[in-house]
C-alpha positions as CSV (number, residue, x, y, z in Angstrom):
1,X,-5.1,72.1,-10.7
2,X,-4.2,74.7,-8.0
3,X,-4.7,72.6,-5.3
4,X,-2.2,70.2,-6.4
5,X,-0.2,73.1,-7.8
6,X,-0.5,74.3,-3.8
7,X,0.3,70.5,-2.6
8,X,3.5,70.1,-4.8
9,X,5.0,73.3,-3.7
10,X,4.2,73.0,0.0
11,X,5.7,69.5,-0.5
12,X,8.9,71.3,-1.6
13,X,8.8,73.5,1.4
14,X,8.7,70.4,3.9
15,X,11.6,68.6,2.1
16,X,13.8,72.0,1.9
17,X,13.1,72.0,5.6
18,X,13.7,68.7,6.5
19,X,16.9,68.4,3.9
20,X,18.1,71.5,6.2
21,X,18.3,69.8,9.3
22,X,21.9,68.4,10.3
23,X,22.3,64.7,10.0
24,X,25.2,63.1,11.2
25,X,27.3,60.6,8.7
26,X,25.8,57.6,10.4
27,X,22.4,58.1,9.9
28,X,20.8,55.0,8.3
29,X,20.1,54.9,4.7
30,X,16.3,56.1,4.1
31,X,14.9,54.3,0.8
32,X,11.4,55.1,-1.3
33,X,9.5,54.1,-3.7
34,X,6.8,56.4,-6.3
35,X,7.1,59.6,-5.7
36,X,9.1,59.6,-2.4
37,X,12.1,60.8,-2.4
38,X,14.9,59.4,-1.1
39,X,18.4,59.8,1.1
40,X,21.1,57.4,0.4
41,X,23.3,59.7,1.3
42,X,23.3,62.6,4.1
43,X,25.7,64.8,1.9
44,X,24.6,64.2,-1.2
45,X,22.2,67.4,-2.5
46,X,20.7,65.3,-4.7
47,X,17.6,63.6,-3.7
48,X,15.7,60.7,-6.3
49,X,12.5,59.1,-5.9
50,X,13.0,55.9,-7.8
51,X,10.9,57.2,-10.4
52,X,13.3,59.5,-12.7
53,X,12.5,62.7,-11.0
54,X,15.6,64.3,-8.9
55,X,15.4,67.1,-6.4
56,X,18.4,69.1,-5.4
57,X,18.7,71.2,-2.1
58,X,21.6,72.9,-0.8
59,X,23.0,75.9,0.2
60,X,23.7,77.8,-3.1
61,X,23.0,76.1,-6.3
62,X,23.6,76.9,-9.7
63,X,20.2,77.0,-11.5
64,X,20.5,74.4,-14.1
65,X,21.0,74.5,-17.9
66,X,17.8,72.8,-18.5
67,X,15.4,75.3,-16.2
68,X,12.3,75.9,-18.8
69,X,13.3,78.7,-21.6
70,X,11.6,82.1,-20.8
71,X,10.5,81.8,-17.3
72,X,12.2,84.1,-14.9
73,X,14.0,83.6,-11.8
74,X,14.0,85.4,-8.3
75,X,16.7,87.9,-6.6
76,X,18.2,85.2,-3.7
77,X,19.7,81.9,-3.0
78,X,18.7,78.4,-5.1
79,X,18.3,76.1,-2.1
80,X,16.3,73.7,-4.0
81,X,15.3,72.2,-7.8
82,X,13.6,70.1,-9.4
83,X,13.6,69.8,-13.4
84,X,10.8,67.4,-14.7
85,X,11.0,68.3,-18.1
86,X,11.9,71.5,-20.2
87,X,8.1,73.2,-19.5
88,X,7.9,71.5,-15.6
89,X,9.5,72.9,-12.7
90,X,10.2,73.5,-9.5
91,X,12.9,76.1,-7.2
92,X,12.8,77.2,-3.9
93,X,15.1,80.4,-3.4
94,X,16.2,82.0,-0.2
95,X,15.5,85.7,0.3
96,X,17.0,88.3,2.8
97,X,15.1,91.2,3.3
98,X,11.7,91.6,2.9
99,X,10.4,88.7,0.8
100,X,6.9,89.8,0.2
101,X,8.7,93.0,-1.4
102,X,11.4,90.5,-3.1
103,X,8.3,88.9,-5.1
104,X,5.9,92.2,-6.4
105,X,9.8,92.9,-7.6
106,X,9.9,89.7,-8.9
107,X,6.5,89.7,-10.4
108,X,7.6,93.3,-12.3
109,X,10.3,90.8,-14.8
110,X,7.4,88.8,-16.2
111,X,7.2,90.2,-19.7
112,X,3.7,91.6,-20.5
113,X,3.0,88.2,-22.6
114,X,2.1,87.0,-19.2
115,X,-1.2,87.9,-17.3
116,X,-0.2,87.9,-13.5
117,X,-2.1,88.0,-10.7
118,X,-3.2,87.3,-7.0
119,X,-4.1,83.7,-5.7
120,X,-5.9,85.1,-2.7
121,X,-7.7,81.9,-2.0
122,X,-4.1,79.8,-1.2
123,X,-2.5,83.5,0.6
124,X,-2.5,84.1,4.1
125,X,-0.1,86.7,6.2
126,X,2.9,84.5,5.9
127,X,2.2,83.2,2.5
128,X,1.5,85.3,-0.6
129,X,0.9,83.5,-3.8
130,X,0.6,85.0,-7.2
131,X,0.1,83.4,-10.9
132,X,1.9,84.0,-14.3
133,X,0.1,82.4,-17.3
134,X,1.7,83.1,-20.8
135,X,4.1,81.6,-23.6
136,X,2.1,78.0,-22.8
137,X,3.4,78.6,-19.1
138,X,1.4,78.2,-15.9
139,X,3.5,79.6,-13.0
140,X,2.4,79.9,-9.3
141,X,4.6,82.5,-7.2
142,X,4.7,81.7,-3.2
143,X,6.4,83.9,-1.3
144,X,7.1,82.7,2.5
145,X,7.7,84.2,5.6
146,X,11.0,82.6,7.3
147,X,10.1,81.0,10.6
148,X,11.0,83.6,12.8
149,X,11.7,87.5,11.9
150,X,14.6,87.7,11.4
151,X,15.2,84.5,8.9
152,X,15.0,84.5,5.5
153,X,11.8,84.1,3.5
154,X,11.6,82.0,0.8
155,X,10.3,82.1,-2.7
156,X,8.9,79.1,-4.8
157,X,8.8,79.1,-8.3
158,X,6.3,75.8,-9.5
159,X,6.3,75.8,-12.8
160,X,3.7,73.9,-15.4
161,X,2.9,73.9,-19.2
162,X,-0.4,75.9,-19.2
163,X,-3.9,73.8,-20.4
């Protein structure tokens, strides 16, 4: 369960990277099938895998309306989401500052229905990963280091009804 918990929001990761990369309008369209997403569209924000599921990345997004009742969100910029249903989730934010510090800030707004902890076995010095398990949620908290030191870090929300 963590591993794919890990997979899915490393996945996100790659595709907010990749989505940030300039294209230029005549890129060729890039189609999927499953659970690939795809880009018919270099401008569009919203990315669909055939399948139901939409991602959206950009710049500064609004968090949307449907974003799974009780769970929390991070100081920074929404650069990417992905609603699966109202108790599945996932949001990538962009942090200034220091990001590890962002998320034990972060971590302080989960109400104490919540037992949150370390995920030492998926951290490592550029990624720290907590969980948050409470009101039938089960929330892994990755906080990234940007790519060079002075770039921003990033903080991924993946959330999952608990078992």
């Amino acid at each position: 369960m963590i591993l794919r918990k890990f997979i899915l929001g490393a996945s996100l990761v790659v595709v907010v990277g990749l989505t940030g990369c300039s294209q230029d309008s005549t890129s060729p369209e890039i189609t999927a099938s499953g659970n690939q997403f795809e880009v018919s569209n270099p401008d569009d924000p919203l990315l669909d895998d055939g399948s139901g599921n939409e991602l959206v990345v950009g710049s500064d997004l609004a968090l949307p309306s449907d974003w799974p009742a009780g769970v929390p969100t991070p100081t920074g910029t929404l650069i990417a989401v992905s609603i699966i249903d109202d108790r599945t989730a996932v949001a990538t934010w962009s942090v200034t500052g220091d990001v590890f510090e962002v998320q034990q800030d972060f971590l302080g707004e989960f109400n104490p229905s919540f037992e949150v902890g370390p995920l030492a076995d998926l951290s490592s010095a550029t990624i720290k990963v907590f969980g948050a398990i409470g009101n039938g949620f089960d929330i892994t908290i990755s906080a990234t280091l940007g790519e060079q030191s002075t770039a921003p870090g990033e903080i991924t929300l993946l959330v999952n009804p608990s078992i």
